[in-house]
C-alpha positions in Angstrom: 0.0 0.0 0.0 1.5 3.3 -0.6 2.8 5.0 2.5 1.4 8.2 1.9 -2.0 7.4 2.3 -1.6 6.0 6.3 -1.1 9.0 8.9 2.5 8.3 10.6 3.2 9.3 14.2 2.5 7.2 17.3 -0.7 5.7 17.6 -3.5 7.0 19.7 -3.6 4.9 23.2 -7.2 3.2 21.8 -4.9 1.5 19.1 -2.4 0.0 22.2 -6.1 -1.0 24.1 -7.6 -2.8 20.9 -4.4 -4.2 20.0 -3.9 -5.9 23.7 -7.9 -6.8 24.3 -7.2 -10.3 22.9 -10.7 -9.5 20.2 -12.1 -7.5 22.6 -11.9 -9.5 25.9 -10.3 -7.5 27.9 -10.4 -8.4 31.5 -14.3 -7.4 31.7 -15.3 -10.9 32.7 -12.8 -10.3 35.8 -13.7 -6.8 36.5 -17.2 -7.9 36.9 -16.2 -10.0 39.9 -14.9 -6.8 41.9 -18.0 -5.1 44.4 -15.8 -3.0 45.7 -16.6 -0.3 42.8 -19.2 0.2 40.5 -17.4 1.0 37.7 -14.9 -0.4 35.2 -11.1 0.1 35.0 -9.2 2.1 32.4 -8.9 -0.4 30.0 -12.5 -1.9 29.9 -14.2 1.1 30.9 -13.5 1.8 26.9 -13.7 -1.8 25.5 -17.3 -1.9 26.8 -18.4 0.1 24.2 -17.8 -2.5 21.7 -20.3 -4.5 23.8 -22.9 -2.0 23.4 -22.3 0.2 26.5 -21.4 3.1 28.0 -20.1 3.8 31.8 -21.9 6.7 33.2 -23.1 8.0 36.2 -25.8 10.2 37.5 -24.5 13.4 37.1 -27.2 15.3 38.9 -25.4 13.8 42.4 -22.6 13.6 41.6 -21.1 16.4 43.7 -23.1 15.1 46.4 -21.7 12.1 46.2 -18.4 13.8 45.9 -19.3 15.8 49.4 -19.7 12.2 50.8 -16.4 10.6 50.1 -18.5 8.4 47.6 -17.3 7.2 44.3 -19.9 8.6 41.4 -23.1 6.3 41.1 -21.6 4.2 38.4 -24.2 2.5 35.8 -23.8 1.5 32.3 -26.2 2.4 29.5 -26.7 0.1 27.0 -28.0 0.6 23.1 -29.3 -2.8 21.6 -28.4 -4.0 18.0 -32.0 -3.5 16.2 -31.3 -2.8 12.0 -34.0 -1.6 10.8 -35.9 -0.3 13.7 -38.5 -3.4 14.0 -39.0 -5.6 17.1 -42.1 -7.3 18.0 -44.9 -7.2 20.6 -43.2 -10.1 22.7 -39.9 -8.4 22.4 -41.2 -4.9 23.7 -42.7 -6.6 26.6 -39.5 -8.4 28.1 -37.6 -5.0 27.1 -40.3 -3.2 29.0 -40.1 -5.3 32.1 -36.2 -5.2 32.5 -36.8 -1.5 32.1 -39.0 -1.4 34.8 -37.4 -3.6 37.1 -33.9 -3.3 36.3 -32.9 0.1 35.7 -32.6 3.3 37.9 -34.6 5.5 35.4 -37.3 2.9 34.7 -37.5 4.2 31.0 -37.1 3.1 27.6 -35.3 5.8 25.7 -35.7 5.3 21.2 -32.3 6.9 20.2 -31.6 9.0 16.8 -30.0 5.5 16.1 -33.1 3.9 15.8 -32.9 1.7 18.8 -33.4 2.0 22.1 -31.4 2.1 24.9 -31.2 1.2 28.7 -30.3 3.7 31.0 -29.2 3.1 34.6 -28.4 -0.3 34.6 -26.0 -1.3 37.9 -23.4 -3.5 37.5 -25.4 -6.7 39.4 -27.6 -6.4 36.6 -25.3 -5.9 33.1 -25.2 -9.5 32.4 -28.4 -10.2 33.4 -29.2 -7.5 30.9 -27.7 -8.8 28.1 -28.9 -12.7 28.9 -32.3 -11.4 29.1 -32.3 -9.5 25.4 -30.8 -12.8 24.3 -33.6 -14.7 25.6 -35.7 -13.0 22.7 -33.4 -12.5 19.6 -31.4 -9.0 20.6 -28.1 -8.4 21.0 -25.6 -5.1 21.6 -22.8 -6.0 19.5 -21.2 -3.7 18.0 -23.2 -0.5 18.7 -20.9 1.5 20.4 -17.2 1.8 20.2 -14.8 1.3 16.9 -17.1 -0.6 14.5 -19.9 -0.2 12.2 -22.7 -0.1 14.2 -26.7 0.0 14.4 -28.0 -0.2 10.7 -30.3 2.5 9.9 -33.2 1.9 7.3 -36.6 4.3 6.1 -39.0 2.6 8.8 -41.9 3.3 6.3 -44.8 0.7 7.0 -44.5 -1.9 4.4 -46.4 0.3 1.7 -44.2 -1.4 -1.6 -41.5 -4.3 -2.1 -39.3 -1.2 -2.1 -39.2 -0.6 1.7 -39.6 -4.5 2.8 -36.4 -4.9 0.5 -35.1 -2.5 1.6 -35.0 -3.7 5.0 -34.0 -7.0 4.4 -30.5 -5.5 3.0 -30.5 -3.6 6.4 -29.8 -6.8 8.1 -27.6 -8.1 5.7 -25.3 -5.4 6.3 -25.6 -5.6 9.5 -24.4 -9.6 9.8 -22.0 -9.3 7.2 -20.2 -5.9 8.9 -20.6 -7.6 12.5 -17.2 -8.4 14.4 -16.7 -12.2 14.5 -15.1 -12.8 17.7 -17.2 -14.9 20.3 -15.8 -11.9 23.4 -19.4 -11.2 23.8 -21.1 -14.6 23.5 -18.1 -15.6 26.3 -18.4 -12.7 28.6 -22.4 -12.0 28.4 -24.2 -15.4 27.5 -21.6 -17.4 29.4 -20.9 -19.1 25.8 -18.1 -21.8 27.0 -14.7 -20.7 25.7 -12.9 -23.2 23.6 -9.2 -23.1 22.0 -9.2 -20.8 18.3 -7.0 -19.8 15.6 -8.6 -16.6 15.8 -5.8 -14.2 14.8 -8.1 -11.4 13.0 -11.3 -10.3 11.7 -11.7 -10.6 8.3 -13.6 -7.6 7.3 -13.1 -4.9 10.4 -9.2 -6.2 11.4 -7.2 -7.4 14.8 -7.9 -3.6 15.9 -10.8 -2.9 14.3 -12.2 0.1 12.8 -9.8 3.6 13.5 -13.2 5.2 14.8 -17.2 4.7 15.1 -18.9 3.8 11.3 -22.3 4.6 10.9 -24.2 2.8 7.9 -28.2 3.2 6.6 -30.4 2.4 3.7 -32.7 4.6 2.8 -35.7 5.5 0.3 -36.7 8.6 -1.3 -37.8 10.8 -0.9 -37.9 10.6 2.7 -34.7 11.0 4.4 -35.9 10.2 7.7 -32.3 8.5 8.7 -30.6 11.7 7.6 -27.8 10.0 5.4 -25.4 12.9 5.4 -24.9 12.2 9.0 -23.6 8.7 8.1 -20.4 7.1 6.5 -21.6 5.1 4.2 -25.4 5.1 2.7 -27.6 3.1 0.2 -30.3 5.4 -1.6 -32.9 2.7 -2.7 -33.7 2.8 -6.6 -36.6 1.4 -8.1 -38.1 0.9 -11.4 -41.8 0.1 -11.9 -42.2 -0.8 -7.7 -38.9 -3.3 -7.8 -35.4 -2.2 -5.7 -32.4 -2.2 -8.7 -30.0 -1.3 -6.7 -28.7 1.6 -4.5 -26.5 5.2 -5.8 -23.8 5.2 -2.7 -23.2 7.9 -0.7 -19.7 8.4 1.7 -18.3 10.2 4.1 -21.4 12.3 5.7 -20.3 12.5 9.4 -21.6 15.5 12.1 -19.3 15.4 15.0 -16.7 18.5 15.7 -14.4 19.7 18.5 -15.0 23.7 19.9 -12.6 25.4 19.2 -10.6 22.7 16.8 -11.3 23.8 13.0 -10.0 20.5 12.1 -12.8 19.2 13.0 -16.5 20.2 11.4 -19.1 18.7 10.1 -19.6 17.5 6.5 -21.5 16.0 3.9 -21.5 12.6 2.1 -20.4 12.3 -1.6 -22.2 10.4 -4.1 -20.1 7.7 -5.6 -22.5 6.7 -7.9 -25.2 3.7 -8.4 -24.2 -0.3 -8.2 -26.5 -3.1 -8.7 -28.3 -5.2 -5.6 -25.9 -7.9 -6.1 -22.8 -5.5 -5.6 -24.3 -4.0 -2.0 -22.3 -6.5 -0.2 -19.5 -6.3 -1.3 -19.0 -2.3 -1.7 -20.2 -1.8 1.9 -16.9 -4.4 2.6 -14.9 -2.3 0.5 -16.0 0.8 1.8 -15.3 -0.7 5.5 -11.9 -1.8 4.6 -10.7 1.4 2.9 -11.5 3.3 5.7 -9.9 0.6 8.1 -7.1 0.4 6.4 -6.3 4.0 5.6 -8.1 5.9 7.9 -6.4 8.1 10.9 -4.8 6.2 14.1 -2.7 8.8 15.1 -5.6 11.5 15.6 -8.7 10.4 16.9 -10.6 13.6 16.3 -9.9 13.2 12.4 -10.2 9.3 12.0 -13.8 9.5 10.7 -14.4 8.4 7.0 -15.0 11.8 6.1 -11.6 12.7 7.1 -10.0 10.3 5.2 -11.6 11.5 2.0 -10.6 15.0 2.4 -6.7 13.8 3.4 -6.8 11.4 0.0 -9.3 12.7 -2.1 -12.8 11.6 -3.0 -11.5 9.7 -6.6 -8.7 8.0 -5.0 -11.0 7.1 -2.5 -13.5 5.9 -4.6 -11.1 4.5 -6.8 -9.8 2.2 -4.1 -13.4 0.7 -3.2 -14.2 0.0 -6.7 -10.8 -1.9 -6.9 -11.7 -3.5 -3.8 -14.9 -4.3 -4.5 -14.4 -5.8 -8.3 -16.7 -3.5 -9.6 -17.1 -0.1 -11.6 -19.8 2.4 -10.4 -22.0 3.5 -12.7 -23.8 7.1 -13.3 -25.7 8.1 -10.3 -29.4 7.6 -10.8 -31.6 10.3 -10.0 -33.4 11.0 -6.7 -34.7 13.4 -4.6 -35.3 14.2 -0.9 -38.6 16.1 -0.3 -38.4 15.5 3.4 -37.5 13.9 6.9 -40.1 14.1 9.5 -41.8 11.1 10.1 -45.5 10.7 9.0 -47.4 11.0 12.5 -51.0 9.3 12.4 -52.7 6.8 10.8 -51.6 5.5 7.8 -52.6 2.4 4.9 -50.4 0.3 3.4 -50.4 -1.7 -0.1 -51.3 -4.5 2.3 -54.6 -3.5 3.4 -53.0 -3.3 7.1 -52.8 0.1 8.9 -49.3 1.9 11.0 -50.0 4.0 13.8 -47.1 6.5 13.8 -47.1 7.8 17.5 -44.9 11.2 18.4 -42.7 10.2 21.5 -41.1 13.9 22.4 -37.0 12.9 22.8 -37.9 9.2 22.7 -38.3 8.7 26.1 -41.2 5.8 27.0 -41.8 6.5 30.7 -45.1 7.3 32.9 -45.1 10.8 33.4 -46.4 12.6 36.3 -50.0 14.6 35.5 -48.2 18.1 36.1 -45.7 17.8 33.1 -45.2 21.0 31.7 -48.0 19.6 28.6 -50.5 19.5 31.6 -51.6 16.7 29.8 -50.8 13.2 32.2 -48.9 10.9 29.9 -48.7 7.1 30.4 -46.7 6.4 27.5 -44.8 3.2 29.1 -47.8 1.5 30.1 -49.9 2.4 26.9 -47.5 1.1 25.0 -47.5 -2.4 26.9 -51.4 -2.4 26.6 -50.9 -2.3 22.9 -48.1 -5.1 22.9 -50.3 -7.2 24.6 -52.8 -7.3 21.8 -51.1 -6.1 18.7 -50.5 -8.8 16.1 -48.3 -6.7 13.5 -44.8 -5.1 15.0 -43.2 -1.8 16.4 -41.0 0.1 14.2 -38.4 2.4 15.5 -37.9 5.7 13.6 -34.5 7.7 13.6 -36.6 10.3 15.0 -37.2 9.0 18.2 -40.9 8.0 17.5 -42.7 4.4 17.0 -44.6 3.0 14.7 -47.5 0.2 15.4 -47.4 -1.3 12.7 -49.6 -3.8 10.0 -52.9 -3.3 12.3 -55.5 -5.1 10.9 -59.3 -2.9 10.0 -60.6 -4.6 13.1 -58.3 -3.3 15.5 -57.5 -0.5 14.9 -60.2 1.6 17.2 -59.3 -0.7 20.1 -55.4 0.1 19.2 -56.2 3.7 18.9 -58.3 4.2 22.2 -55.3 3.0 23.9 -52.9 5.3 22.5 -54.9 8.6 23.4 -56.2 7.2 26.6 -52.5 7.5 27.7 -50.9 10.2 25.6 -49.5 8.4 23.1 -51.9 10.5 20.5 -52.5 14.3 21.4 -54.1 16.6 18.3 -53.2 19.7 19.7 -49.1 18.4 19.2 -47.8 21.1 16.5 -46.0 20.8 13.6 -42.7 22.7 15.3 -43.0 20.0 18.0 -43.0 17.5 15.9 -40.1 19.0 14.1 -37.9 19.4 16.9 -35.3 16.4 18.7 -32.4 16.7 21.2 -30.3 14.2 22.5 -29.8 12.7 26.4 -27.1 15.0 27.6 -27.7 15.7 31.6 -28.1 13.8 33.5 -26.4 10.7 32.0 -24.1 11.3 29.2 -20.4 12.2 30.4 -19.9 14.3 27.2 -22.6 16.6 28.2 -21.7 20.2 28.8 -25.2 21.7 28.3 -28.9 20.6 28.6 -31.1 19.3 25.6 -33.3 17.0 26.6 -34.5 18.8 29.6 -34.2 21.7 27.6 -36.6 21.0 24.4 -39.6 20.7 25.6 -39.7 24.3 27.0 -38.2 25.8 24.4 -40.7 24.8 21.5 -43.2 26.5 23.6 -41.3 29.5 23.4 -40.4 28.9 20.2 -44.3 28.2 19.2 -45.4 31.7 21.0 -42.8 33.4 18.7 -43.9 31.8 15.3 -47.9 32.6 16.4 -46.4 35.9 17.5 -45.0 36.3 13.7 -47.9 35.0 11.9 -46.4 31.8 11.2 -48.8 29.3 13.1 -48.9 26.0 11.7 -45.6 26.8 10.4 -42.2 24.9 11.3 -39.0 25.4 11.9 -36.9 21.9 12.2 -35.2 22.6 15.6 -32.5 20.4 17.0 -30.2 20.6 20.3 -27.2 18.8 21.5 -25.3 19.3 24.9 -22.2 18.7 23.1 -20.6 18.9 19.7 -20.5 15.2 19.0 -23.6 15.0 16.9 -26.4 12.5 18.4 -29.1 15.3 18.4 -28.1 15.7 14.2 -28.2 19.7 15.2 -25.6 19.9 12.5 -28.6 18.9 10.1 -31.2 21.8 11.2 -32.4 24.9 10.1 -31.7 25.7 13.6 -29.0 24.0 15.3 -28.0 24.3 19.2 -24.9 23.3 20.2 -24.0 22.9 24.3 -21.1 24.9 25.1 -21.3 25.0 28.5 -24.3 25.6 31.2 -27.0 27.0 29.5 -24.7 28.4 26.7 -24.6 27.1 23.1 -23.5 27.7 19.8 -26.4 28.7 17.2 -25.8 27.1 13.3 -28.5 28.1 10.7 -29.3 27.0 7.2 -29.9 23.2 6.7 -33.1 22.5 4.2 -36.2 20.7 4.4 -34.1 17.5 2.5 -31.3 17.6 4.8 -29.1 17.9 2.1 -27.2 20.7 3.4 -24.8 21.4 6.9 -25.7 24.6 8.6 -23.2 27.4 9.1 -22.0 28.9 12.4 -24.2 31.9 13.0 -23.5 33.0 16.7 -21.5 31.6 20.0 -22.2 31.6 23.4 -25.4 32.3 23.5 -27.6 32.0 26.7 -31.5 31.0 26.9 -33.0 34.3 26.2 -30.7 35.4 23.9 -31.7 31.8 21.9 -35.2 32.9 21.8 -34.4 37.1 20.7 -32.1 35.4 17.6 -35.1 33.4 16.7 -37.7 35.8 17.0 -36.1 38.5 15.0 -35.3 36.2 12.1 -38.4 34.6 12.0 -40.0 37.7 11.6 -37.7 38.5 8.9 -38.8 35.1 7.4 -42.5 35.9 7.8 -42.3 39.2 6.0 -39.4 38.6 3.1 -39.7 35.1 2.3 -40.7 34.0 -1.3 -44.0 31.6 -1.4 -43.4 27.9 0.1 -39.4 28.8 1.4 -38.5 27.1 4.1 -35.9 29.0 7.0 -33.3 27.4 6.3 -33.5 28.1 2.5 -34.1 32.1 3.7 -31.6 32.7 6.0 -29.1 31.7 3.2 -31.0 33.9 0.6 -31.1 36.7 2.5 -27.3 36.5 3.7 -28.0 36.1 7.2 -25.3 32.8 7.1 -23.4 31.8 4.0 -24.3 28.1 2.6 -22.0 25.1 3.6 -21.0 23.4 0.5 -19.3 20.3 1.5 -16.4 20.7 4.2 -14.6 22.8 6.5 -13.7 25.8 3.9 -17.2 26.5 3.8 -17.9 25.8 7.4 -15.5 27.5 9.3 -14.7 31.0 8.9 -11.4 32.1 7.8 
């Protein structure tokens, strides 16, 4: 391979920890002997992740703890392997009880990755955790840490052959990208460990990936995974109601460092359109590229969408279709129109009905009567009522909402009766609230430095006022906040983009589109509560008075100059 296309210098410390894990063993089976501490040491406090988990701790006691000569309230959160999105009835119910029973938040949260995640979880309990999603077909390999992890695919009720293909490539991906080493069967199921000649992986390597890979499938022209957030996407293309194949897109990643401008955001390049035979094997060439030539030296630019900047797109490109055995050809056409999901009732080709319910920041919990809705909200016990009769599936959205899906004529009314009768269907939700996410952040993700899902639901009620204020009810604006700059909220996919900087500080980007097609541009820093809601009321009445018929806010602000459009990568998203 020629040298210049591998970053010299000394290798980043996760390298040494990967190299030494023995395929990713570590010493987690002996670390969850020791009771004296919650928590995991150096090592496997990092190897976990390629389990599917995270050590965190509560940080809302932290300093109380602290105050008490107690070590932090170690727990683990966990994110299950799920492509697709779909689980059934039975499955929701065990994953419901564990939740319940087994966690210290008692909820089940539908992540951005569209899974859900455990929160909470002691270590007494991780094993039994993992046993238990076992028992009923789930696993959390490889959705965390240095691999490619959870699948994405369009969660669209089966309404063509288009969307159930599509899903079945979703899982295909999924096995054939999945690390082969039996660590977690060993560790977790208690899978007896016999002599190997394991000395590699075949596809990810002995150290595996040089950073997280993120993979979906999607079809137009909803874009309700967001593929510019993603390394490596399949945009479905169909002729006359049958999948042909997929155009490819790489390098879309949203994760940046304040303050480092070699970090940002960028989109994903089209490398063109291969047949359904070749998906295979390009998402294997893709993978290997990037393991083989992206950065281990510099964490913070080992993403695929570094390495195409350092190389170049074609020589990039080049290398996969080497890799691959195949030539791409001309990029079929497509188009985005949108990316919310489709709340409500809708029929399928089938003659069966999907219930897509609005779950505000994906978290399925019973919440007290005096939320700040007013309205009481049982979502985690509606949503067992329904498993216990439904006869279709759930779907998971990227959104962090659920589908019930293939409900038969004569079920629906019971179905839907349930769902309102606990919250799970409100009219009066608007179109900005559905239009709005955030991630966890506080109290349980380390990497938090502000609020956003705490934060959200407050602010689109301010942000509602302001658009009634302007003339704009009914209107949306799609509204996204992180705590931190590492991208699991997709802010860096808005119109209007919060960033956590600090305690109640963030970062404002503007100027992402309706097709999510387009990374928004750093508009102002630092900016507290109140001086969130001024920014946005000023320019949405700028919007409301100057825009031309049907223009979104994000395609405004760029017309009228208020933020200059990101093209691609960091020349056009950071300012000289």
């Amino acid at each position: 391979m020629t040298t210049e296309l591998i970053v010299k210098g000394k290798l980043s410390d996760n390298e040494r920890l990967k190299a030494e894990s023995n395929f990713l063993r570590g010493t987690i089976s002996e670390d969850l002997k020791d009771g004296i501490t919650g928590g995991f040491s150096a090592d496997n406090f990092h190897l976990i992740r390629l389990h599917g988990m995270y050590q965190q701790d509560d940080r809302d006691i932290r300093g109380e703890r602290q105050k008490q000569k107690l070590e932090p309230l170690h727990n683990v959160m966990l994110r299950a392997r799920l492509p697709g999105g779909i689980i059934t009835p039975k499955q929701w119910l065990t994953i419901d009880k564990f939740a319940q029973e087994k966690t210290s938040y008692g909820s089940i949260r539908l992540t951005t990755r569209q899974t859900f995640q455990f929160h909470g979880v002691l270590k007494p309990n991780i094993k039994l955790m993992h046993q238990t999603l076992n028992s009923i077909g789930i696993d959390a390999i490889a959705t965390a840490g240095d691999v490619n992890r959870n699948v994405l695919c369009t969660p669209n009720p089966i309404e063509s052959e288009v969307h159930q293909e599509a899903y079945e490539w979703a899982k295909k991906i999924s096995e054939h990208l999945l690390p082969k080493t039996r660590a977690y069967a060993e560790i977790w199921l208690d899978e007896e460990k016999v002599e190997t000649t394991e000395n590699d992986e075949p596809i990810l390597g002995r150290t595996y990936l040089p950073r997280k890979f993120k993979t979906t499938v999607v079809v137009p022209p909803q874009n309700d995974i967001d593929v510019h957030a993603n390394d490596l996407n399949f945009v479905a293309i169909s002729e006359n109601g049958k999948l042909i194949g997929f155009n490819v897109l790489v390098g879309g990643g949203l994760a940046m460092t304040h303050g480092d401008k070699s970090t940002y955001p960028r989109k994903a390049d089209d490398f063109g359109f291969i047949s359904v035979e070749q998906t295979l094997a390009v998402a294997e060439a893709v993978v290997t590229t990037q393991r083989d030539w992206g950065n281990r030296v510099n964490r913070k630019n080992a993403k695929t969408k570094y390495t195409l900047d350092r190389v170049g797109v074609d020589v990039f490109k080049a290398e996969v279709e080497k890799r691959a055995g195949i030539s791409f050809a001309q990029s079929r056409p497509y188009t985005f129109t949108e990316r919310g999901d489709r709340i409500g009732w809708v029929e399928g080709v089938d003659n069966k009905h999907h219930l897509t319910l609005f779950i505000e920041n994906g978290r399925i919990l019973d919440f007290p009567s005096d939320n700040h809705s007013g309205i009481s909200k049982n979502l985690k016990t509606g949503l067992r009522q329904i498993a216990e009769i439904h006869q279709g599936d759930f779907r998971l959205t990227a959104n962090q909402n659920l589908i019930i899906a293939g409900v038969a004529q004569a079920d629906k009314t019971q179905i839907e009766k349930i769902a309102r009768e606990h919250g799970l269907i409100n009219d009066n939700i608007s179109n900005q609230r559905k239009s709005s996410m955030a991630c966890v952040a506080f109290p349980t993700c380390p990497l938090a430095m502000a609020e956003a899902e705490r934060y959200l639901p407050t602010l689109v009620d301010d942000v509602e006022t302001i658009l009634t204020k302007n003339g704009l009810e009914g209107e949306s604006i799609i509204l996204r906040v992180t705590g931190c700059p590492n991208g699991c909220g997709r802010a860096m996919l808005a119109e209007i983009g919060l960033v956590g900087k600090g305690p109640g500080k963030y970062n404002m980007h503007l100027g992402s589109n309706l097709g999510g097609t387009r990374v928004p541009k750093l508009y102002k820093e630092n900016l507290n509560e109140q001086d969130i809601l001024t920014e946005i009321d000023t320019l949405t009445a700028r919007w409301a008075s100057e825009r031309d018929q049907g223009e979104c806010f994000g395609d405004y602000v760029i017309r009228a100059s208020v933020v200059d459009e990101v093209k691609i990568s960091a020349r056009d998203f950071h300012d000289d």
